[in-house]
C-alpha positions as CSV (number, residue, x, y, z in Angstrom):
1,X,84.2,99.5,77.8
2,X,84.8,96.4,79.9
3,X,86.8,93.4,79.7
4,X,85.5,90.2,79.8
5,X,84.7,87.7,83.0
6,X,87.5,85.7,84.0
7,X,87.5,83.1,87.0
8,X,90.0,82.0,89.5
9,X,90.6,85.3,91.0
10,X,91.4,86.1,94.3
11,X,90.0,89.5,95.6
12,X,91.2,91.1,99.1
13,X,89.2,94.0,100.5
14,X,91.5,95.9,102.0
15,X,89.4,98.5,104.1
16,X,91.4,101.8,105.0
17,X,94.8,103.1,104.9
18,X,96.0,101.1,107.7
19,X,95.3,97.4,105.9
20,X,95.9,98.7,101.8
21,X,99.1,100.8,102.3
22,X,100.5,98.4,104.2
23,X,100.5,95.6,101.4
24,X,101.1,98.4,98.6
25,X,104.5,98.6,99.5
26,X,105.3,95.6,100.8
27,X,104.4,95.0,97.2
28,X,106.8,97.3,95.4
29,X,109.3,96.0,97.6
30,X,109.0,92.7,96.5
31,X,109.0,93.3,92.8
32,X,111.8,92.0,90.7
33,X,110.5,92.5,86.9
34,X,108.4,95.4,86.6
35,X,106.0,98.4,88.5
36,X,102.9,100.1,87.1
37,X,101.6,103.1,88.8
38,X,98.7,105.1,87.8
39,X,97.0,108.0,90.0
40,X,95.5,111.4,89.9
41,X,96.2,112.8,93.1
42,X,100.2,113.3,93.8
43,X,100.9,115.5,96.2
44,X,105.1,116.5,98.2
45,X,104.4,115.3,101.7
46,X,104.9,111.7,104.2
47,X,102.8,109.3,101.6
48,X,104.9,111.0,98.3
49,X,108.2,111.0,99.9
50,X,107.6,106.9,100.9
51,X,106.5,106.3,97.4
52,X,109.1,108.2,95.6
53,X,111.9,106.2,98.1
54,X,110.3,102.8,97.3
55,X,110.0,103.1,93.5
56,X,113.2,104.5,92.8
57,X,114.9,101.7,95.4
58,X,113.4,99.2,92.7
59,X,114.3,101.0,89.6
60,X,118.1,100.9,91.8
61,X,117.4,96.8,91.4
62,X,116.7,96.7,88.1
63,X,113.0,96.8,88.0
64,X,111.2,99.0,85.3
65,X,109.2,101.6,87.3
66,X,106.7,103.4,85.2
67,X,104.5,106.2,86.9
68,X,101.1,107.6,85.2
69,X,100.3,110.7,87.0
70,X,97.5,113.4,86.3
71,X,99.2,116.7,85.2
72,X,96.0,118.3,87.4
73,X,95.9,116.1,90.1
74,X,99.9,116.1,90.2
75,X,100.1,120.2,90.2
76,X,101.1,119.6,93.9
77,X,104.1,117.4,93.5
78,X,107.3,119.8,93.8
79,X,109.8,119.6,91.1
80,X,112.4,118.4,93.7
81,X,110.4,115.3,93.5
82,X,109.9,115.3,90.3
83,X,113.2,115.5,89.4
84,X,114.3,112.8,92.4
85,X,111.8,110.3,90.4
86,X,113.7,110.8,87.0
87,X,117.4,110.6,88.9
88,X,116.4,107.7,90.4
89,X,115.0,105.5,87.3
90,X,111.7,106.2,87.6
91,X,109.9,106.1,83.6
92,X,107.4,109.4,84.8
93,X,104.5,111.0,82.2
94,X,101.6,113.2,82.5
95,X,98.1,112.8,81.7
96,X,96.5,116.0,79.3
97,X,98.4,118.3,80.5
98,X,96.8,121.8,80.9
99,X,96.8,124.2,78.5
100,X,95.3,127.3,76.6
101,X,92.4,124.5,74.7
102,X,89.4,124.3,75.8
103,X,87.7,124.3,78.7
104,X,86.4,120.8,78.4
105,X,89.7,119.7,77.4
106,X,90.9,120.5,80.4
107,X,88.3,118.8,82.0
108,X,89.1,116.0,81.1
109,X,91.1,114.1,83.7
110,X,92.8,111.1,83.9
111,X,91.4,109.8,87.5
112,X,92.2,106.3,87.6
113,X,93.6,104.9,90.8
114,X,96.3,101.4,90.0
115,X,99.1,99.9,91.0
116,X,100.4,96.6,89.0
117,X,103.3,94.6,90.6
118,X,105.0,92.2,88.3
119,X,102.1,91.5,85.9
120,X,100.8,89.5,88.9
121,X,99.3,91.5,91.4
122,X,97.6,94.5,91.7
123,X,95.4,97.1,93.8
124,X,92.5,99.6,92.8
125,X,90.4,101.5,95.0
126,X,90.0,105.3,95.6
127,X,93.6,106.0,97.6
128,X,95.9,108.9,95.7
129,X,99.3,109.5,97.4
130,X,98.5,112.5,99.9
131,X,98.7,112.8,103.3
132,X,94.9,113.2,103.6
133,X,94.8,108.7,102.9
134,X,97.3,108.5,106.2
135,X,94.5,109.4,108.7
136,X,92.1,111.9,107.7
137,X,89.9,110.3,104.5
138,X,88.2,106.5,104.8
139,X,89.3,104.7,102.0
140,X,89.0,101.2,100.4
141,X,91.1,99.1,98.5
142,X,90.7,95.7,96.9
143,X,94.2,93.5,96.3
144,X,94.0,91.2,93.1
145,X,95.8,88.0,92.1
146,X,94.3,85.8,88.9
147,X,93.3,86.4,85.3
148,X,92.1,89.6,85.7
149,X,95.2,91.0,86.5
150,X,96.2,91.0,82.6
151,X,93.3,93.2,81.9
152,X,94.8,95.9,83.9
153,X,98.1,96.1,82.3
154,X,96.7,96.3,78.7
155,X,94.4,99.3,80.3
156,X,97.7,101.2,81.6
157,X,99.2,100.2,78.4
158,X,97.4,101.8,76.4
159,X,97.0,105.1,78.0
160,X,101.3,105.2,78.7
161,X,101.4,104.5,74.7
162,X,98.9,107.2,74.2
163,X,99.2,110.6,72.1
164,X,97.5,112.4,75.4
165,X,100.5,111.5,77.7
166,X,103.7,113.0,77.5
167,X,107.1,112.6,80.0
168,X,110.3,110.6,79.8
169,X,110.9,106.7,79.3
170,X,110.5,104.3,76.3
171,X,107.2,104.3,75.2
172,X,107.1,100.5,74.4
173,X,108.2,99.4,77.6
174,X,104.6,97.9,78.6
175,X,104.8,95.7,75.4
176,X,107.4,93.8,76.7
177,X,106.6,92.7,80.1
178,X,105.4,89.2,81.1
179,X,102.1,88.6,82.8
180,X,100.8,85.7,84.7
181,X,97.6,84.9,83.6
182,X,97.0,81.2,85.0
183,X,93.7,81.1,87.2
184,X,94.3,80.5,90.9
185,X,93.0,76.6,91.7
186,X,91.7,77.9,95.2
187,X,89.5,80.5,93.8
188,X,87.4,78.5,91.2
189,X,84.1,80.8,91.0
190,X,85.5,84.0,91.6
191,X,85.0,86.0,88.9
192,X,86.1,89.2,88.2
193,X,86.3,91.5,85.3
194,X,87.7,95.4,84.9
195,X,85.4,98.0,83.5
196,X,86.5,101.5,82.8
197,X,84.9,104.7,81.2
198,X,86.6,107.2,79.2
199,X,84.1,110.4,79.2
200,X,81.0,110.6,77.9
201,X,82.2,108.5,74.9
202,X,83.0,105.7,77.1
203,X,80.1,104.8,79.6
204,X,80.4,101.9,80.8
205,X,80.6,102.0,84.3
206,X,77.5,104.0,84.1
207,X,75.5,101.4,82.2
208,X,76.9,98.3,84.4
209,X,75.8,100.4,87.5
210,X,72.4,101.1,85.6
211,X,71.6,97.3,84.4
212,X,72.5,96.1,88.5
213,X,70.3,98.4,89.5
214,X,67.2,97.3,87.5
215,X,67.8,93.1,88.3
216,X,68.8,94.2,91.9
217,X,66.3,91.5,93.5
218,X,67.3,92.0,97.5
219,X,69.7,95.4,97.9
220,X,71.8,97.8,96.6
221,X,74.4,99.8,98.6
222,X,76.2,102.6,97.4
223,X,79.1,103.9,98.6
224,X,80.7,107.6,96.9
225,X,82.0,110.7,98.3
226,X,80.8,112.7,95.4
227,X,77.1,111.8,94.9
228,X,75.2,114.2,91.9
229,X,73.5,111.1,90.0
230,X,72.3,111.8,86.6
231,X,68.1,111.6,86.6
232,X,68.0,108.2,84.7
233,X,70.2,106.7,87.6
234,X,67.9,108.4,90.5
235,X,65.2,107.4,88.9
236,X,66.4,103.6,88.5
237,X,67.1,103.8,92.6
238,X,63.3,105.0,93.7
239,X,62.0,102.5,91.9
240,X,64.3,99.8,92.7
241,X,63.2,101.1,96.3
242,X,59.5,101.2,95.3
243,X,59.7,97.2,94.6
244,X,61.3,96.3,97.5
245,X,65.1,96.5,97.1
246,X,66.7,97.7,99.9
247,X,68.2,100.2,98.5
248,X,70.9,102.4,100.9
249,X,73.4,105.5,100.3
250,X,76.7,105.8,102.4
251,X,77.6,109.1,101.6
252,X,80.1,111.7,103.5
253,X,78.9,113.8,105.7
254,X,79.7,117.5,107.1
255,X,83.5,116.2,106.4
256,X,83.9,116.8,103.1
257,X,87.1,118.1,100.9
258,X,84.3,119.7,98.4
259,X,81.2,120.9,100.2
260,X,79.8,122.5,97.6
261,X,79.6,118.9,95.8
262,X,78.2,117.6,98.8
263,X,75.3,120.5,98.4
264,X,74.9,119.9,94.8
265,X,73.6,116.3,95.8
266,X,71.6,116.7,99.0
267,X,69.3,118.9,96.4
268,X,68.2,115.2,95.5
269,X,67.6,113.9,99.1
270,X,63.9,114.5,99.4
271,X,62.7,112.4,96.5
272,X,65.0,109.8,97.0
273,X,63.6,109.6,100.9
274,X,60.3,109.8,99.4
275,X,60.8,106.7,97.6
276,X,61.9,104.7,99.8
277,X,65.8,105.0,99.3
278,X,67.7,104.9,102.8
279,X,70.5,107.7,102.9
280,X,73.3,107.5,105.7
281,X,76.1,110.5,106.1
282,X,79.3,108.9,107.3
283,X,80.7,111.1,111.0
284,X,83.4,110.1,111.3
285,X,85.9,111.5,108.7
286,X,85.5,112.5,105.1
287,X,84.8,109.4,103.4
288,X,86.4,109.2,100.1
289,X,85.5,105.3,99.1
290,X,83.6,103.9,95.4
291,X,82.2,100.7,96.6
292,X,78.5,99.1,95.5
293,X,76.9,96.1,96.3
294,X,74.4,94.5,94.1
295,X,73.1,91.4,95.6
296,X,75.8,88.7,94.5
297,X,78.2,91.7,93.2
298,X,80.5,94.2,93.8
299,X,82.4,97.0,92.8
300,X,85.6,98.7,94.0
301,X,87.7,101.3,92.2
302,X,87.9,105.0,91.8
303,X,84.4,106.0,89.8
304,X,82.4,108.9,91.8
305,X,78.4,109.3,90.8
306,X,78.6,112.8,89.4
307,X,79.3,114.4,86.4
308,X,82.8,115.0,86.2
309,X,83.4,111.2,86.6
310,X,81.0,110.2,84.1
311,X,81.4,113.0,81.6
312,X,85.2,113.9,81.3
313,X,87.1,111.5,83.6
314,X,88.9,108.1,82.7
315,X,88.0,105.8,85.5
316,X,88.4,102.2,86.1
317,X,86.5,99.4,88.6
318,X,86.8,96.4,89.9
319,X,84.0,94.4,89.5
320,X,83.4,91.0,91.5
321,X,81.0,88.2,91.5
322,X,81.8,85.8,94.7
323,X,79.6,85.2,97.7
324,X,82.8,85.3,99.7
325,X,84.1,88.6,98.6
326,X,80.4,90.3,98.6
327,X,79.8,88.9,102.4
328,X,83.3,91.0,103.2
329,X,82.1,94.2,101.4
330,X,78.5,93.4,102.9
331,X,79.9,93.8,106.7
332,X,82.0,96.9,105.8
333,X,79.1,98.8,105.1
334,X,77.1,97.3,107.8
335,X,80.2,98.8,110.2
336,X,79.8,102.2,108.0
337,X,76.2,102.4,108.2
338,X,76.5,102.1,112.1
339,X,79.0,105.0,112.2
340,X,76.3,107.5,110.3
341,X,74.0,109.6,110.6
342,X,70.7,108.3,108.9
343,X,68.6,111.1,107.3
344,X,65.2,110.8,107.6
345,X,62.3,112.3,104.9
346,X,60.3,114.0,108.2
347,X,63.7,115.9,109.5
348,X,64.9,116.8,105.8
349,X,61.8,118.8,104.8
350,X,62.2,120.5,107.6
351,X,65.7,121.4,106.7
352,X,66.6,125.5,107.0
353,X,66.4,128.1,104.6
354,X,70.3,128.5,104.1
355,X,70.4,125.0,103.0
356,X,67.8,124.9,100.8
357,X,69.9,127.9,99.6
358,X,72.8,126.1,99.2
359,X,71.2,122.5,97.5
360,X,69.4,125.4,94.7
361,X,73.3,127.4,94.5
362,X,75.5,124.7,94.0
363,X,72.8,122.7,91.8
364,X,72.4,125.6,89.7
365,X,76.6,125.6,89.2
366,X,76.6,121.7,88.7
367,X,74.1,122.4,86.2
368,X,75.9,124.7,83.9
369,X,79.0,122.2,84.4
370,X,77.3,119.9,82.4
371,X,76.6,121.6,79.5
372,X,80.1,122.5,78.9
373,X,80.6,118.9,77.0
């Protein structure tokens, strides 16, 4: 599902922790009406500590706080913060929260990365609030201002109404909030629209990546630290390659939270190369961006390219056509690329026997994941 195109945006890349956190917080402690918050990874530590002090010093003011969390991606969050998050004003509910249901069910996992300031700004990207975003994973951001911004409240709307969620706080709150929806006169031409996916049912991500791979006319660059494509998608990318698209791959390399993942996907390398597809593995930390570039567009936000992203996971994007903002995202990866390690088809099929092991083990297990829809 998507919303539609709406102009007079303004988009601001915000690459890594250093530039996005930053303005996060200066955000939040500028808010005077209301606070949207909606992650899947939560964990006690520096970052959660900062966040929890910042959100309840606005709830203190007066502002309704409301904070989405995953009940998986939150099992890390100590109850003493939990409970400092209620005492202090902050509205706090889980996503699905486990349970004795299926396996699938559980699965499914809310792993959407937003935070709304006001109705009037707000931020997506791929950053969670562990200590791992303060120096040890390469993330981006992208700040928003315009139209758009409306689009993202009625998306965290409708999951904090939801039957799935459960936690404390009025459940219309959302409904009464204002939200500034006049374009932005300097930005005429920057459009922007949000487009989320909701599990197998809900693919659209999957088919907007699909359709700007197949018009690509000059390049497409993909950025994910969890790359295990489905074959329609690998096979749209060779022959995107095949025509003449430059077609590129910034993926993580031996710094990686989930190796195994990384494994799962490197089984894919060698026909890919073969093609014509350029693949680059990222040295210097774990890179834990979602960022493509399609010729005139791109997307920021928290969708990975592997199965438990497009099969059980809610996820959200950013989507952006604007010469100005693509140029931005355009020299980010150009800086990325020159800090990887390019993998070349003539050293990869000469790669060892332990990890051809590894690409046919954790293939095999990514595999039987998938048929557990």
């Amino acid at each position: 599902m998507h919303g539609v195109w709406k102009d007079g945006n303004h988009f601001a890349l915000l690459p890594e922790a250093a530039r996005f956190l930053p303005a996060m917080f200066e955000a939040v402690g500028a808010a005077r009406e209301s606070i949207m918050i909606e992650l899947y990874l939560m964990e006690s530590g520096r970052l959660a500590s900062a966040m929890i002090e910042a959100l309840c010093k606005a709830a203190g003011r007066g502002v309704t706080v409301m904070l989405m969390l995953d009940d998986y991606g939150a099992m890390g969050l100590a109850d003493e913060d939990r409970r400092r998050l209620e005492v202090g004003g902050v509205a706090l509910r889980f996503f699905n929260p486990l349970g004795f249901h299926s396996l699938a069910r559980n699965l499914s996992r809310d792993h959407r990365k937003l935070l709304v300031v006001d109705g009037r700004i707000a931020f997506t990207g791929g950053f969670g609030a562990v200590d791992e975003f303060l120096d040890a994973w390469y993330e981006v951001a992208v700040r928003i201002e315009g139209p758009v911004v409306a689009d993202w409240v009625r998306l965290f709307s409708r999951l904090w109404d939801s039957s799935l969620t459960r936690g404390h706080g009025d459940p219309a709150l959302v409904r009464h909030l204002r939200l500034a929806v006049s374009p932005l006169a300097d930005y005429r031409g920057m459009r922007g629209r949000v487009v989320w996916g909701q599990g197998y049912r809900y693919q659209a991500i999957r088919h907007s990546l699909q359709y700007r791979v197949s018009s690509a006319e000059k390049r497409i660059w993909i950025c994910t630290p969890y790359f295990v494509p489905t074959l329609d998608l690998r096979r749209r990318l060779a022959r995107a390659a095949r025509r003449g698209v430059d077609v590129r791959l910034l993926l993580p390399g031996e710094h990686h939270d989930h190796p195994g993942v990384r494994y799962a996907g490197q089984r894919f390398y060698g026909r890919l190369l073969r093609a014509g597809v350029r693949i680059f593995e990222f040295q210097p930390t774990f890179i834990h961006a979602k960022c493509t570039l399609a010729d005139n567009w791109a997307s920021v936000g928290s969708c990975n390219f592997d199965h438990w992203s497009l099969h059980w996971n809610l996820e959200a994007n950013q989507e952006v056509e604007d010469g100005r903002f693509t140029d931005e995202v355009s020299e980010l990866f150009s800086r990325n690329f020159a800090a990887s390690r390019e993998i070349h088809y003539s050293a990869w099929s000469r790669r060892s026997r332990l990890q051809r092991l590894r690409e046919w083990l954790f293939g095999s297990l990514d595999g039987l994941l998938t048929r557990l829809r």
